[in-house]
C-alpha positions in Angstrom: 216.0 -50.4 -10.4 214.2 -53.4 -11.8 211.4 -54.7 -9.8 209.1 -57.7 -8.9 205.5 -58.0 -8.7 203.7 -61.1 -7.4 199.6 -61.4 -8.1 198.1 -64.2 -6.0 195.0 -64.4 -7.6 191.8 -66.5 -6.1 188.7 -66.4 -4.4 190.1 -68.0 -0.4 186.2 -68.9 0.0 185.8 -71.3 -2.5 188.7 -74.1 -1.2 191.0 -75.1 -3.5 189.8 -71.8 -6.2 191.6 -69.4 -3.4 195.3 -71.2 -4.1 196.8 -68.3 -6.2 196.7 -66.1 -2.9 198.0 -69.4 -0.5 200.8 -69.7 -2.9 201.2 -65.8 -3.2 201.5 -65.8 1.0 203.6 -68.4 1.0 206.2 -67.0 -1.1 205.9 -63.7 1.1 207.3 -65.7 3.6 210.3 -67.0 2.1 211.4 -64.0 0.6 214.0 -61.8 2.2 213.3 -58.4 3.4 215.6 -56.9 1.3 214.0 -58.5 -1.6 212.4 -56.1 -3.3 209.3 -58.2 -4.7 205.8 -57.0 -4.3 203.5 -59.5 -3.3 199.8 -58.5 -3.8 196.6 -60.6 -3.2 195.0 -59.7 -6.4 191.5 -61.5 -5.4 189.2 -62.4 -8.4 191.1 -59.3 -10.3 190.4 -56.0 -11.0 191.6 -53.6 -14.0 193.2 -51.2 -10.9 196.0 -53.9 -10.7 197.5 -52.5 -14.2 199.1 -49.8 -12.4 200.9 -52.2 -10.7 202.6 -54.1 -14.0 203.5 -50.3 -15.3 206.6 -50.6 -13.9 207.1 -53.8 -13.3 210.1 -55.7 -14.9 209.3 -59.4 -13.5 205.7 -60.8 -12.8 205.1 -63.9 -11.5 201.0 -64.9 -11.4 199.5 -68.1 -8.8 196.7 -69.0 -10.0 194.2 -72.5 -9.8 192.8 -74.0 -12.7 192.0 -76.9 -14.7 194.7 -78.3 -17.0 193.9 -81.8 -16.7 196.0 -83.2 -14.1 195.8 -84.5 -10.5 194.7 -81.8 -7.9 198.2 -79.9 -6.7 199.7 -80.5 -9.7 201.6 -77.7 -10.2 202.5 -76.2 -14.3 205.1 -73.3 -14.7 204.6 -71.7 -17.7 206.6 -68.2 -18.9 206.4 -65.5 -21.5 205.1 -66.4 -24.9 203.7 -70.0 -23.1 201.5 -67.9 -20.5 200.2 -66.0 -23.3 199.6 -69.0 -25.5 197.7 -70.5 -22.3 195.4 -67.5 -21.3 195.3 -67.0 -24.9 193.5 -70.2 -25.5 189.9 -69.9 -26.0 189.3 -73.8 -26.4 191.0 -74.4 -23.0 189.7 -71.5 -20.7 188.1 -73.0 -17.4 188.6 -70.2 -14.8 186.9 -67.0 -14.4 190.7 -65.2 -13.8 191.8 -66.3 -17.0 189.3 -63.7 -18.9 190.2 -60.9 -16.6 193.6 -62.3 -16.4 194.1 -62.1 -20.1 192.8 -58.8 -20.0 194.9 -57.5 -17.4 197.6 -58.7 -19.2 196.3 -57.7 -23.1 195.9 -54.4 -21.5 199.3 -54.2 -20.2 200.3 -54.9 -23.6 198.7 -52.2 -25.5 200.1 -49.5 -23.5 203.5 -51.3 -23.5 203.9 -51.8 -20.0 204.0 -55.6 -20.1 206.8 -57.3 -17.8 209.5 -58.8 -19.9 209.8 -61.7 -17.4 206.4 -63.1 -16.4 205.3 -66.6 -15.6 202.1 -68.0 -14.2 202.0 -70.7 -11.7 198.6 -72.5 -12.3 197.7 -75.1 -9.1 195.0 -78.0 -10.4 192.2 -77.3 -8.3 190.3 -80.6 -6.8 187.5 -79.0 -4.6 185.4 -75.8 -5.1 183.3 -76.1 -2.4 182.6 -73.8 0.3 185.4 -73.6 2.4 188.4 -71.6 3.8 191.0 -74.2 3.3 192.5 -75.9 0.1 192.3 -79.8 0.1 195.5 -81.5 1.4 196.9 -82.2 -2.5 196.4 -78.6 -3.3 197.7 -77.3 0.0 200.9 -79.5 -1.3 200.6 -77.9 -4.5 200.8 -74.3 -3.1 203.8 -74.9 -1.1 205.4 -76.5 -4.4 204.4 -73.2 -6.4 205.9 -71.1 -4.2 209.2 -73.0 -3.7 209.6 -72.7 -7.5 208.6 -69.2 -7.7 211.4 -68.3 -5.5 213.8 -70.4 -7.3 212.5 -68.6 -10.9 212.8 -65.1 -9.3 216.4 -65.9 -8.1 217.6 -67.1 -11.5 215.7 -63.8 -12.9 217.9 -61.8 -10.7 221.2 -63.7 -11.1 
């Protein structure tokens, strides 16, 4: 049986930096029961969540960061694009994105990648202390997870 894995990635004490795991919630709640997609709140990351992609067929990653656009600007990017994106040394602006390309580099050596994997990056506005995102990012998060859904259905179809 193929299956799903979700990381909502963030640190929720740092405002609009915690949007990967608002997004990852939010999509929690849309999904169906029956579903079959693990969502995790993967916090600042950890090597432990590689046990998680080892059988994974489909990953989808939230995740703020800087890509140069408007805070809650939302970029979907899949496969070989996430890769050339965490990839990026010139571009990298988050401290996920290291561990985040090592989760994933990892993955890949021991062939356990996910076929089907996108990342959902957020543009992060504020930084600050604080348990809420700013009102463009909370916009953001609820557009992230709306397209997440709609990316996992077309997956499954």
């Amino acid at each position: 049986m193929e299956s799903s894995i979700v990381l909502g990635i963030g640190n929720v004490l740092l405002r609009d930096d915690g949007a990967g795991v608002h997004a990852a919630q939010s999509l929690a709640q849309r999904l169906p029961d029956s579903s079959g997609v693990r969502v995790i709140d993967a916090g600042t990351l950890s090597f432990t969540l590689l046990g998680y992609l080892e059988d994974a067929d489909r990953l989808i990653i939230f995740d703020a960061g800087d890509f140069g656009a408007e805070p809650g600007a939302v970029r979907c990017l899949e496969c070989d694009a996430l890769d050339a994106f965490i990839a990026d040394e010139t571009r990298r602006r988050s401290v996920h994105e290291v561990g985040l390309a090592d989760l994933l580099g990892m993955a890949r050596l021991q062939q356990t990648l996910p076929p089907q994997r996108a990342l959902f990056c957020i543009q992060a506005g504020d930084l600050g202390w604080g348990l809420e995102p700013s009102a463009p990012v909370r916009a953001g998060i609820q557009q992230a997870a709306e397209a997440a859904l709609r990316l996992l259905q077309r997956w499954q179809s």
